[in-house]
C-alpha positions in Angstrom: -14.2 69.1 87.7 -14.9 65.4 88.2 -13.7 62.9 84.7 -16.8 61.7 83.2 -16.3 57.6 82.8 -16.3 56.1 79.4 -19.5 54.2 78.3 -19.3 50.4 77.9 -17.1 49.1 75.7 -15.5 52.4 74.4 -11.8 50.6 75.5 -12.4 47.7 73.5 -12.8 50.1 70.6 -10.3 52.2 71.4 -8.4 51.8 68.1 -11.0 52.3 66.1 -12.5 55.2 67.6 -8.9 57.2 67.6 -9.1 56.6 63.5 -12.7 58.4 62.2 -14.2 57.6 60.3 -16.2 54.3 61.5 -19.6 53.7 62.2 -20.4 54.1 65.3 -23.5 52.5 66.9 -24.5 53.4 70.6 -27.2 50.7 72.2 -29.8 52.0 74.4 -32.7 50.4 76.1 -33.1 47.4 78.4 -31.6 44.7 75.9 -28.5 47.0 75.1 -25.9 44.8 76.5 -27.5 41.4 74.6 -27.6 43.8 71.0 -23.7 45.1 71.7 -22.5 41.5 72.8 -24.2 40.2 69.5 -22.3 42.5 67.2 -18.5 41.9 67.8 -17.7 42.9 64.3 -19.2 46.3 65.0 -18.0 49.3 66.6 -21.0 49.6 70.1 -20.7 51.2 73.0 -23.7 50.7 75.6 -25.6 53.3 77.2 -26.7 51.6 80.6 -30.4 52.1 81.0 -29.4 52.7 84.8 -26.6 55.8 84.0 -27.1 59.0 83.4 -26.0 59.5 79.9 -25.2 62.9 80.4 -22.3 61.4 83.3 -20.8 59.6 80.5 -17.5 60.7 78.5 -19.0 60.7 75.0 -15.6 62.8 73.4 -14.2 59.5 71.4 -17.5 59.4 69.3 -16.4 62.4 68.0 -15.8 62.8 63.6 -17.5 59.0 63.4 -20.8 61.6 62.0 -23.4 59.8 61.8 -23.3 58.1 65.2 -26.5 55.7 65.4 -28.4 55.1 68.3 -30.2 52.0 68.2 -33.2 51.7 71.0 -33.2 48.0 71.9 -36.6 48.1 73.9 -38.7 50.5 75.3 -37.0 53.7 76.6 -38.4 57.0 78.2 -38.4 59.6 75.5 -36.6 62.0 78.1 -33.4 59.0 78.5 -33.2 59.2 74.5 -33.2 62.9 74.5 -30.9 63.0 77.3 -28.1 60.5 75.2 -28.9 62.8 72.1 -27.9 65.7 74.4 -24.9 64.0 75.5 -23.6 62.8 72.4 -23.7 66.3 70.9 -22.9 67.7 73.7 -19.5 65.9 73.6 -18.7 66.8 69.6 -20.8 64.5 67.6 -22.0 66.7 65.0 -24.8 64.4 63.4 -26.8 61.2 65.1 -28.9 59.0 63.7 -31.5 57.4 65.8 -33.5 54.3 64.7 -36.3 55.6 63.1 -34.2 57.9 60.5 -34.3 61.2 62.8 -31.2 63.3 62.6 -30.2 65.6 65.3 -27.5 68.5 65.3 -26.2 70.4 67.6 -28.2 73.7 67.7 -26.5 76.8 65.9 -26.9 80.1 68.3 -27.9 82.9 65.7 -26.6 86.0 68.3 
């Protein structure tokens, strides 16, 4: 199995990541780097709008519940899904996006 690569910025916030709980914002969107650089007092990782979010190593986001994704521009509804996906995916067990929705991870009832 081939390491997933960390998302942007997840080494300058390694410290803070290894002690939950923080707020945790992940940046998505076309202006995602400008909205992460102009928040240096605030844990943000970056989502590049060219990656795959699901190729991304999302583990260290893990027990900062809720992690927020903020959409920094227009953003196929599929991409956001697909970051949702991946965050929970990787142990997030609540995210926030920018309009107030909260997402789980789905509970299998068999």
């Amino acid at each position: 199995m081939n390491a997933r690569k960390l998302p942007p910025y997840a080494r300058r916030h390694a410290e803070a990541l290894k002690h939950p709980p923080h707020t945790v914002w992940v940046a998505a969107g076309p202006n995602a780097w400008k909205w992460a650089r102009s928040r240096p007092s605030h844990v943000v990782l970056v989502a590049p709008p060219e990656e795959d979010p699901a190729a991304l190593d999302w583990r260290m986001c893990r027990g900062h519940d809720p992690v927020l994704v903020v959409l920094t521009g227009p953003m196929e509804g599929a991409k956001v899904r697909e970051l949702i996906a991946a965050l929970l995916r990787d142990g997030v067990e609540r995210v926030l996006d920018d309009t107030g929705t909260l997402f789980v991870p789905e509970v299998s009832h068999g």
